[in-house]
Each structure stands twice: as C-alpha cells, then as structure tokens.
C-alpha positions as CSV (number, residue, x, y, z in Angstrom):
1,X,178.6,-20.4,139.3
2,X,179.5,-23.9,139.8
3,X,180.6,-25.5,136.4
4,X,178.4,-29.0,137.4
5,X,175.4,-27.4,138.1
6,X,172.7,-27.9,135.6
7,X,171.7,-24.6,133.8
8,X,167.7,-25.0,132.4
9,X,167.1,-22.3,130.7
10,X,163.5,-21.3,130.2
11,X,162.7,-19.8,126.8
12,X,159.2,-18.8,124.8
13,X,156.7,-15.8,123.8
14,X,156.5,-13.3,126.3
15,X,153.4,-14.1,128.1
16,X,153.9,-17.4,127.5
17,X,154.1,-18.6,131.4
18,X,157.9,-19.1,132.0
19,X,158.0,-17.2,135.2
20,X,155.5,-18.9,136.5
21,X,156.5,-22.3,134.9
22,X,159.9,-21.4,137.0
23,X,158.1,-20.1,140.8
24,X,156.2,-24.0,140.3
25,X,159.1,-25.7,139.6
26,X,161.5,-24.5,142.7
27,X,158.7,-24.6,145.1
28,X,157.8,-21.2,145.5
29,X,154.4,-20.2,147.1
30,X,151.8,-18.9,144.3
31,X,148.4,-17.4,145.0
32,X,145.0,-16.7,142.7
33,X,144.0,-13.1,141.9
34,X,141.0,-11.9,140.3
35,X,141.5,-10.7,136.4
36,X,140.1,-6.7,137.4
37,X,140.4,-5.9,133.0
38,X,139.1,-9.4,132.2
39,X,136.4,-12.1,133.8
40,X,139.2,-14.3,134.6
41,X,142.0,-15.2,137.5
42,X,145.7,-15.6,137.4
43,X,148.5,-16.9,139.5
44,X,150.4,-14.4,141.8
45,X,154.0,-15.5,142.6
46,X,154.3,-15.4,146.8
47,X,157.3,-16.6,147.6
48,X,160.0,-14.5,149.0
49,X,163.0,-16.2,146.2
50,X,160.4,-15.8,143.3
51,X,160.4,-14.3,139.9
52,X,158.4,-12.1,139.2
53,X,155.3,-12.8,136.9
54,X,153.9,-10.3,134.4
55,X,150.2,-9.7,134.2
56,X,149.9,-6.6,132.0
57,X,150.8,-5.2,128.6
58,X,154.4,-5.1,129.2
59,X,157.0,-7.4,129.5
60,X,158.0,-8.0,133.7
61,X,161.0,-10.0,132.9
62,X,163.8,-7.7,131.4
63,X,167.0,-9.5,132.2
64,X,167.6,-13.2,132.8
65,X,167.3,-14.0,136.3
66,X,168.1,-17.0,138.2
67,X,166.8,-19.4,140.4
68,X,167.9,-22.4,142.2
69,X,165.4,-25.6,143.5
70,X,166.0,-27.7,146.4
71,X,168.1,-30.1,144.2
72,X,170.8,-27.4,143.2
73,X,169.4,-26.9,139.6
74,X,169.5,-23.4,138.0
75,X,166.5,-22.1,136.4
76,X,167.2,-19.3,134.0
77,X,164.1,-17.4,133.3
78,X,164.9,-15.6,129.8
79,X,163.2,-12.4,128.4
80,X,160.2,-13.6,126.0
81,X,160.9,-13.6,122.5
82,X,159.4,-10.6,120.8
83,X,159.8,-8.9,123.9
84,X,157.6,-5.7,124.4
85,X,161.4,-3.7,124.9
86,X,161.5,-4.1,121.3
87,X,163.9,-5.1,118.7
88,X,167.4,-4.1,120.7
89,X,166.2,-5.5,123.1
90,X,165.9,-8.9,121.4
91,X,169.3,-9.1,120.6
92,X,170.9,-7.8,123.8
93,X,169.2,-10.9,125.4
94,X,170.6,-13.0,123.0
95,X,173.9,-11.9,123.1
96,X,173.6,-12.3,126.7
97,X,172.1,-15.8,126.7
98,X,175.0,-16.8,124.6
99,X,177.4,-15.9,127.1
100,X,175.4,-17.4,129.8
101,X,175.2,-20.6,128.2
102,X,178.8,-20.7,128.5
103,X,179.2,-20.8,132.2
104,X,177.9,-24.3,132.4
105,X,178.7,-27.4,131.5
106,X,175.3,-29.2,131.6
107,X,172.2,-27.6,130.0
108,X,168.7,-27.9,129.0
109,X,166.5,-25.8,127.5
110,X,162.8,-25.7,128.5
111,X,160.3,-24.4,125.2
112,X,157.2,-22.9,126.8
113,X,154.3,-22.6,124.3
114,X,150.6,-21.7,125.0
115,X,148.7,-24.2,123.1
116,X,146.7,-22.1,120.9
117,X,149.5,-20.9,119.3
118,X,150.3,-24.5,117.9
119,X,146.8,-23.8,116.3
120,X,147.4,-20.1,114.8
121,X,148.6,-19.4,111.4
122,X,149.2,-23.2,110.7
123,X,151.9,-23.7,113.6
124,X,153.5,-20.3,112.5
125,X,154.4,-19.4,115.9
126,X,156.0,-22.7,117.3
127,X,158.4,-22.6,114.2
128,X,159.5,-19.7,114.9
129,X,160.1,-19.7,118.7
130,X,162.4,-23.5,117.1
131,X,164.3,-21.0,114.3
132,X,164.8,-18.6,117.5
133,X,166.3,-21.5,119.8
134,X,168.4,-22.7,117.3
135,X,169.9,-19.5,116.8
136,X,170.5,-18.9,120.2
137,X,171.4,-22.3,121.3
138,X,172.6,-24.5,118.2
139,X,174.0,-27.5,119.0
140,X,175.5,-26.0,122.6
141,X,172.6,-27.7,124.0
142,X,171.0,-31.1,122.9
143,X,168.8,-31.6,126.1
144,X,165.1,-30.5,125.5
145,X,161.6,-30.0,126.7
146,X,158.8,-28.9,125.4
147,X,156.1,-27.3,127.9
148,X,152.7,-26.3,126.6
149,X,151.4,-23.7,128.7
150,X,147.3,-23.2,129.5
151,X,146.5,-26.6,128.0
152,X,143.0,-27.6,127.4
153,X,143.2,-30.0,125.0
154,X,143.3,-33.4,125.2
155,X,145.4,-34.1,122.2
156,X,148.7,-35.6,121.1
157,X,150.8,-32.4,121.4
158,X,154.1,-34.2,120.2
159,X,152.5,-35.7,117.1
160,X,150.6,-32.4,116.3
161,X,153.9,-30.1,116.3
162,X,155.5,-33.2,114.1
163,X,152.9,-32.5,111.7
164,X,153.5,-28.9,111.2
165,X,156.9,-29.1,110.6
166,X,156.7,-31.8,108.0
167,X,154.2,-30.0,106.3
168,X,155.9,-27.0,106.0
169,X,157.4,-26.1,103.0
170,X,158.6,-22.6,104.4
171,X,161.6,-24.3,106.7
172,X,164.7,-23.1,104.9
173,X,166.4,-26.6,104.2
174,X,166.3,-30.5,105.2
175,X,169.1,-29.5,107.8
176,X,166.2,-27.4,109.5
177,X,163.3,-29.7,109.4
178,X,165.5,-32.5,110.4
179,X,167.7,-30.5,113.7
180,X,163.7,-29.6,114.8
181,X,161.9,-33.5,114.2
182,X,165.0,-33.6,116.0
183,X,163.9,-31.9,119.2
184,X,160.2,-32.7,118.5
185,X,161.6,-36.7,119.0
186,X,164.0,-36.2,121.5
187,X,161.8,-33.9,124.0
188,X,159.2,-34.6,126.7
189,X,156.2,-33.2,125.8
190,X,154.2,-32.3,128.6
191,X,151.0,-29.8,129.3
192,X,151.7,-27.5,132.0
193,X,148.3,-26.1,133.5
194,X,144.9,-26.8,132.1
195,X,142.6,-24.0,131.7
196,X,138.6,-25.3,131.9
C-alpha cells in the first residue's frame, strides 16, 4: 500500500452505519429497500466496488476491507465493536487493526455513533466505543471525526458528548477524561443521515 496514502479508518457498534457511511463517501451507487421484518426502509449498497451493508441480526462485515475514493484516500471499514462473532472475534480485529495502522503514515479515524446511544444509559455507550479507540489506536493516530449516524435531532452533538464525559465519575483517571475532551475538541462533529 502506498506509505502517503491517507488510511481513515472507520470504527463504531456494529450496526452503527460504517459500511454505508463508507459506499457514500467513495461514491458508490446506493438504493432504498423496503424493511420486510419492520415498517421501515433502508439503504442497499449498488455499486460494483462497494462494501457490503448488513441488514439483519448478524454482523456482514467480518474482516476489514478496503476502499479507495476518487481522491486516492483509503477507507478502512472495521468490524463493529461488540461484534455478533463474539468475544475472539473482538480481539482478532484488534490485533489486526493494529497491524494495519502501521502500513500508513497518515491516519484518521472516523467514530460512527447512532444518536440514541448518546442518550442511553447516560452516554454509557459513546464512552465506551472512546475507551475502545484508545485502546486500539492510542496516540498512533491524533486526526479525528465524530459521525453521528440516523440523526434526528437538532441539537449540539459536540457539546452534549462534552457533557457526558465531564460528568462522569466512572472514567478511570484525569489522563482519560482529558485524552477524550481531547478528541471531543479536536473532531468535526457532523450528523450523517437524518431519520424523520
């Protein structure tokens, strides 16, 4: 892989929309299905370079797979955290983002987050997807977004997540709270989709 190319590696929940987030991003053609277990519709990746989207109860990304836009970056999509694989799973696609991360010299990591699960358990979720990336990615990486997938509020997002983590007493230790206010301050903050 070429050592200048940017490497954006796209990390969250499973189910959280990062193959999707991905197919939009490099262009590729995406269609609307009809929901036929729910009253609902969903976007169907098209395109002939795509990744793969998931729809069901289990996990459709299983490895990290790779995908280039017209302006040479490389999207990584990553296996979700707490993957339906299971536990092994977990950290086999750690160990293998690891040694991913070193094959490039430029990186950025890409947080997808549905919204409502800045809302359940007091933020519970979003602080542990930022333990996750910090285990994974330390301080390899210091380039940041943060991607809040089927959006429908119209609310701060970057001031909300600031509030959970400084009202959490649960973060082990100031190092912690500060390294994520750190990528709360330092990311762009931006609502992917909007669900009506």
């Amino acid at each position: 892989m070429d050592q200048g190319s940017q490497a954006i590696f796209v990390v969250g929940d499973t189910g959280a929309g990062k193959s999707t987030f991905i197919n939009y991003m490099t262009g590729q053609r995406l269609t609307i299905k009809k929901s036929e277990y729910m009253n609902s519709y969903y976007l169907e990746n098209a395109g002939s370079n795509s990744v793969t989207i998931g729809h069901d109860f289990k996990s459709k990304t299983k490895m990290p797979a790779f995908v280039t836009d017209e302006d040479g970056n490389m999207y990584i999509d990553t296996p979700g955290f707490e993957d339906t694989e299971g536990f092994k799973a977990n950290i086999i696609n750690a160990m293998i983002l690891k040694r991913i991360l070193n094959m490039f010299s430029k990186k950025k990591v890409v947080l997808l987050i549905e919204e409502k699960n800045l809302f359940v358990n007091r933020g519970q979720e979003f602080r542990s997807n930022l333990i996750k990336i910090k285990s994974i990615f330390g301080s390899e990486c210091g380039d940041y977004m943060i991607v809040i997938s089927k959006a429908s509020q119209k609310m701060d997002h970057k001031a909300y997540m600031k509030k959970i983590i400084e009202d959490d007493n649960s973060v082990a230790s100031n190092k912690n709270r500060k390294y994520f206010m750190n990528i709360i301050e330092n990311s762009s903050v931006e609502p992917f989709y909007q669900v009506d």
